[in-house]
C-alpha positions in Angstrom: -29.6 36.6 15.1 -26.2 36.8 16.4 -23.3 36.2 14.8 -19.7 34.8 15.6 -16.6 34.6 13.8 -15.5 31.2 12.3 -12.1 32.0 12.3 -12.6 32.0 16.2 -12.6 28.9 17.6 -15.7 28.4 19.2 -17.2 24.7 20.0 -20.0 22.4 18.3 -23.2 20.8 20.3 -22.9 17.5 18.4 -26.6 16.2 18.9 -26.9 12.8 17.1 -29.1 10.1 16.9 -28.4 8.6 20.5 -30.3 11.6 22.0 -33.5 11.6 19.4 -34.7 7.6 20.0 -37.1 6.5 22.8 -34.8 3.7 23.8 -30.8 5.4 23.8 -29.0 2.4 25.7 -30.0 -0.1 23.8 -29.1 1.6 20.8 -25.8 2.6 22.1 -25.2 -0.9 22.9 -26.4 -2.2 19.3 -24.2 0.4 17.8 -20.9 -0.9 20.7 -21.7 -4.4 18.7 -21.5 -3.3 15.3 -18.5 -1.0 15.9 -16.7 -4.4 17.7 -18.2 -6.4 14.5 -16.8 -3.9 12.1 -13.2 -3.7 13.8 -12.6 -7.2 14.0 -14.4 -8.2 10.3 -12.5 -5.9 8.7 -9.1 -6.3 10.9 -9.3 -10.1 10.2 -10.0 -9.3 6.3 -7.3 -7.1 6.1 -4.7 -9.8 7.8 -6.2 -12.5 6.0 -5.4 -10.2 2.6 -2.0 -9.8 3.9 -0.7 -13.1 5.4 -2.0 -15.4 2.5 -0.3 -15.3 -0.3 -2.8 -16.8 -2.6 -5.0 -13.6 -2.1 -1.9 -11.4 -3.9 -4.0 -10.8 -6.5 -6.1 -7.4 -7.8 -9.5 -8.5 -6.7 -8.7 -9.4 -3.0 -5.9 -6.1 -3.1 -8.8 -3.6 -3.7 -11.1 -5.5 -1.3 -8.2 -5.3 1.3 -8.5 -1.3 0.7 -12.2 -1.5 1.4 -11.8 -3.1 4.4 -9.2 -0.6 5.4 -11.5 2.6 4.5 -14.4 1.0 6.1 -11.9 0.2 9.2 -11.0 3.9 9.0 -14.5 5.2 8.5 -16.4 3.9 11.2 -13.5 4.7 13.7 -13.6 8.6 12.5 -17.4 8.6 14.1 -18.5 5.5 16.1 -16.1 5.8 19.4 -16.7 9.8 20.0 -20.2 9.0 19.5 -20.6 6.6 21.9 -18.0 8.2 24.6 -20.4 11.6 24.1 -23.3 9.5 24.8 -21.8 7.8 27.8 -20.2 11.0 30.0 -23.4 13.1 28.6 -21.0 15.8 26.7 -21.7 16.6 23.1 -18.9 19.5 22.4 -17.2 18.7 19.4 -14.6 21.9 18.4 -14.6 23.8 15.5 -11.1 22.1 14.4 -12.6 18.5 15.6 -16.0 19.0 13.7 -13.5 20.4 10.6 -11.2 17.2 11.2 -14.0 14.7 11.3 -15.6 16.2 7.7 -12.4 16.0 6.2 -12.0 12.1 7.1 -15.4 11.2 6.8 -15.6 13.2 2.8 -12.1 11.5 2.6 -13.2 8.0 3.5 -16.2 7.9 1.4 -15.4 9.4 -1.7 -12.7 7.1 -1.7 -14.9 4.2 -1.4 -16.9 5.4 -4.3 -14.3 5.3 -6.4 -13.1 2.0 -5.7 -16.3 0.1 -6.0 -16.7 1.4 -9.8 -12.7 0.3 -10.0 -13.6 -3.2 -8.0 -16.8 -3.6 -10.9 -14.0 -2.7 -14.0 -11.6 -5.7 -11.7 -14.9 -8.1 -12.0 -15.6 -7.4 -15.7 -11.9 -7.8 -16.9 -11.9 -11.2 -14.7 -15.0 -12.5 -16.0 -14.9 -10.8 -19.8 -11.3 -11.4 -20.9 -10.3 -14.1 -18.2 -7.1 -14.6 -20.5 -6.0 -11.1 -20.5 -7.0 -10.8 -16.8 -3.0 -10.4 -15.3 -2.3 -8.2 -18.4 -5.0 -5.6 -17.9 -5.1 -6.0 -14.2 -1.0 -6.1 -13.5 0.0 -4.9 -10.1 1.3 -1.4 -11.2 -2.6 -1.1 -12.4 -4.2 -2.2 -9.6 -2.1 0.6 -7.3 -2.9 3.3 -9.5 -6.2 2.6 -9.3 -5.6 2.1 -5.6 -3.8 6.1 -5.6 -6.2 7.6 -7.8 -9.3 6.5 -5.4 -6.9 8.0 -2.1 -5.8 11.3 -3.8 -9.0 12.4 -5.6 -11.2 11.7 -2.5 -8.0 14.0 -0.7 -8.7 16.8 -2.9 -12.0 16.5 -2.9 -12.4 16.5 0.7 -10.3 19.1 1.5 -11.6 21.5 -1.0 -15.4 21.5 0.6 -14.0 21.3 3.8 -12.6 24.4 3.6 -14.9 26.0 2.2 -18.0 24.7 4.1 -15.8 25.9 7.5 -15.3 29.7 6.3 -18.8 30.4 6.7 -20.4 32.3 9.6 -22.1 30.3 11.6 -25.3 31.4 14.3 -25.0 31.1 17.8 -27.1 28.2 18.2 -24.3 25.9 17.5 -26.2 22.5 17.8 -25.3 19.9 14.9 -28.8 17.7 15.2 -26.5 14.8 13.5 -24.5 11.9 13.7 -21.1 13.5 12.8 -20.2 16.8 11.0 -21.3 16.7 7.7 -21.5 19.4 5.1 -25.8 19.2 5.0 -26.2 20.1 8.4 -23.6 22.2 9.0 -24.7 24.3 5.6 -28.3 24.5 8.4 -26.3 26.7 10.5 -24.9 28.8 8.2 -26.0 32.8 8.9 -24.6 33.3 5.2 -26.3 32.8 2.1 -25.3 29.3 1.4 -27.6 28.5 -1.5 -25.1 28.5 -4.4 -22.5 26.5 -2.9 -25.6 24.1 -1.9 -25.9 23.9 -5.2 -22.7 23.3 -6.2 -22.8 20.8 -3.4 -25.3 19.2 -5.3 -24.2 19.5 -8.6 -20.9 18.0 -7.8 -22.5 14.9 -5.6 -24.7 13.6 -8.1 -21.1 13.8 -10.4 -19.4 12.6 -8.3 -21.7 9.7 -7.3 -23.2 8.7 -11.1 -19.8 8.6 -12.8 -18.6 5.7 -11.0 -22.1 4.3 -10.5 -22.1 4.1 -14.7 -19.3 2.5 -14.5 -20.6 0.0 -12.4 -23.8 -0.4 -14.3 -21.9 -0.9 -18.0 -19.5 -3.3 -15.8 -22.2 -5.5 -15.0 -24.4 -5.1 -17.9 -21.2 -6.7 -19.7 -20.4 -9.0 -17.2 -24.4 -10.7 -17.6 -24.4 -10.8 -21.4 -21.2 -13.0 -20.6 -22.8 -14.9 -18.0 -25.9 -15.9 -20.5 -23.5 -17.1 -23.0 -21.4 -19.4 -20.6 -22.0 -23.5 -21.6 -21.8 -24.3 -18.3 -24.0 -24.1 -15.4 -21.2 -24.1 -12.7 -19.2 -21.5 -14.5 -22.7 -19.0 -14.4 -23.2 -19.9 -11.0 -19.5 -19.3 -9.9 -19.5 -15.5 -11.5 -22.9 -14.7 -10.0 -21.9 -15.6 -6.7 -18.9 -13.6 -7.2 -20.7 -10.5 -8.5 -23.6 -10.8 -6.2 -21.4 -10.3 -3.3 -19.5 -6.8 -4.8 -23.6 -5.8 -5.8 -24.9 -6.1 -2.3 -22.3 -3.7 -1.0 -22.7 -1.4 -4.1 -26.5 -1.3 -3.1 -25.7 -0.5 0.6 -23.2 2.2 -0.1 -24.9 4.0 -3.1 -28.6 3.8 -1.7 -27.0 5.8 1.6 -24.9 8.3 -0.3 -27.8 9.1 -3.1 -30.2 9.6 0.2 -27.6 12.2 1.9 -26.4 13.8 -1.2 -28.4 13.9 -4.1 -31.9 13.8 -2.8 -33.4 17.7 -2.4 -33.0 19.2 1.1 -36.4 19.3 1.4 -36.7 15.2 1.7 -34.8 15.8 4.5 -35.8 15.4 8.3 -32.8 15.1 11.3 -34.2 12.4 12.1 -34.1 10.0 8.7 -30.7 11.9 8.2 -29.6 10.8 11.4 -31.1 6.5 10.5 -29.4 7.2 7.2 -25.7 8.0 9.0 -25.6 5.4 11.4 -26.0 2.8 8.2 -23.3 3.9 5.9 -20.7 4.5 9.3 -21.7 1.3 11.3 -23.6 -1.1 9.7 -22.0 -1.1 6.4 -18.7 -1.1 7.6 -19.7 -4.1 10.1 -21.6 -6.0 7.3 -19.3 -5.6 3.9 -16.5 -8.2 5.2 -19.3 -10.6 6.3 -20.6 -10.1 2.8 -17.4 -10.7 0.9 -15.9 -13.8 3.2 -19.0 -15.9 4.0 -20.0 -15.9 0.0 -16.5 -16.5 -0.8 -14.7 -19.8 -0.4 -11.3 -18.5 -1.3 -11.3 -16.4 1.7 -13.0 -18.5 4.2 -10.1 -21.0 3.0 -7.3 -18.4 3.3 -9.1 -17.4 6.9 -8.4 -21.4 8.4 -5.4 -21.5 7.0 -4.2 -18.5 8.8 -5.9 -18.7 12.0 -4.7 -22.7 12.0 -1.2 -21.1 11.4 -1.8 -18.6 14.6 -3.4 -21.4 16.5 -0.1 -23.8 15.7 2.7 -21.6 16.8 0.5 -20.6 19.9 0.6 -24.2 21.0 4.4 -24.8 20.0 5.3 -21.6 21.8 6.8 -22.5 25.4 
């Protein structure tokens, strides 16, 4: 099979789901909806976050940076996707598909990181309530906040590079949502079965340290619970809890199903379903998730929007 250069820049035939389901403008319309859904949730999270000052606080500062990488995320893939679909062209180039990977790698290792931080935030808040401001003080919330940011960095552009340098065949046709290294890896004319490995390897690391974090979090957090003498108080932390768990079983169930399950479990099809949950129906559901089972935030939400709404009507 023919070869080209990598160094050369040559385009990518980005074929993703849109082009492999019996009904495509429907879907493309479902998926225009969720994108919409995730862009204002997460917008309105993010301001809400902001504007209120009763929401300075750890908890609500790391679910402001959630919103912001699911903003982020879903905005690296879901409007070129949809524009592709709609003028019927599918060329994404070799520095666009090397772009894309980086954000996308960036974005969600990120967000792995800050849910096991966000389940530490929930155990220190529902553990040691009294030490809560101490163990959780600004300057640790932001480090936490940087350490999620510049590992995910590193980590991104380290297998981005090195998932780009290899020669790839002629039949340049990505049969997936975005560029991701599994698919790419397909094209390779290289051996590529080491650094698959390595891509392994390193995935289920990177994914089961922070999900053991999360799972000795919690396991804390509901011996706690058990021993609280009031009803209200149990029901008050679950409902809390429940909320950060839904999300942790969105995220995690996606990511383990891309990156740690064998390639053979794989077909372009399921990888393609798989995509289009953790880059536009996750980031269209979490906010939903975290305001509508959270009073706090509903609260903060009126009292903003009544704030908007009043100097709209006082303004000539």
């Amino acid at each position: 099979m023919e070869l080209w250069n990598s160094t050369v820049r040559r385009d990518f035939i980005l074929v993703g789901i849109l082009n492999d389901c019996a009904f495509p403008e429907l879907l493309c319309a479902t998926i225009t909806v969720l994108y919409m859904l995730a862009l204002i949730s997460n917008s309105l999270l993010l301001l809400v976050i902001t504007m209120d000052t009763r929401l300075h606080v750890p908890m609500y500062q790391l679910l402001g940076q959630l919103s912001l990488m699911d903003l982020l995320f879903t905005s690296v893939v879901t409007p070129k996707a949809l524009v592709d679909f709609l003028r019927r062209e599918y060329i994404i180039s070799f520095e666009g598909c090397a772009l894309q990977m980086f954000l996308a790698l960036t974005l969600g290792s990120a967000e792995d990181l800050l849910l096991a931080f966000m389940a530490y935030d929930r155990y220190v808040a529902i553990c040691h309530p009294l030490n809560y401001m101490v163990y959780m003080r600004p300057r640790v919330c932001w480090l936490m906040v940087a350490t999620s940011w510049i590992l995910a960095l590193l980590s991104a552009l380290g297998y981005t590079i090195y998932t780009m340098h290899y020669p790839f065949c002629k039949a340049l046709e990505i049969r997936h949502l975005l560029c991701e290294i599994p698919p790419l890896l397909k094209l390779a004319c290289a051996d590529s079965s080491k650094y698959e490995l390595l891509v392994y390897v390193t995935g289920v690391t990177f994914l089961l340290l922070p999900l053991t974090t999360i799972a000795a979090s919690y396991t804390l957090i509901l011996f706690t619970v058990l021993h609280m003498p009031t009803n209200e108080g149990k029901k008050k932390a679950l409902v809390t809890c429940s909320s950060h768990l839904t999300v942790v079983g969105m995220f995690y169930g996606a990511a383990t199903f891309m990156y740690v399950l064998p390639s053979s479990f794989h077909s372009p099809k399921q990888d393609n379903i798989i995509s289009v949950f953790y880059t536009i129906v996750t980031p269209a559901l979490n906010p939903l998730i975290y305001s509508l089972r959270n009073k706090e935030v509903m609260g903060a939400l009126r009292r903003v929007l009544g704030r908007y709404v009043l100097l709209a009507h006082s303004t000539p």
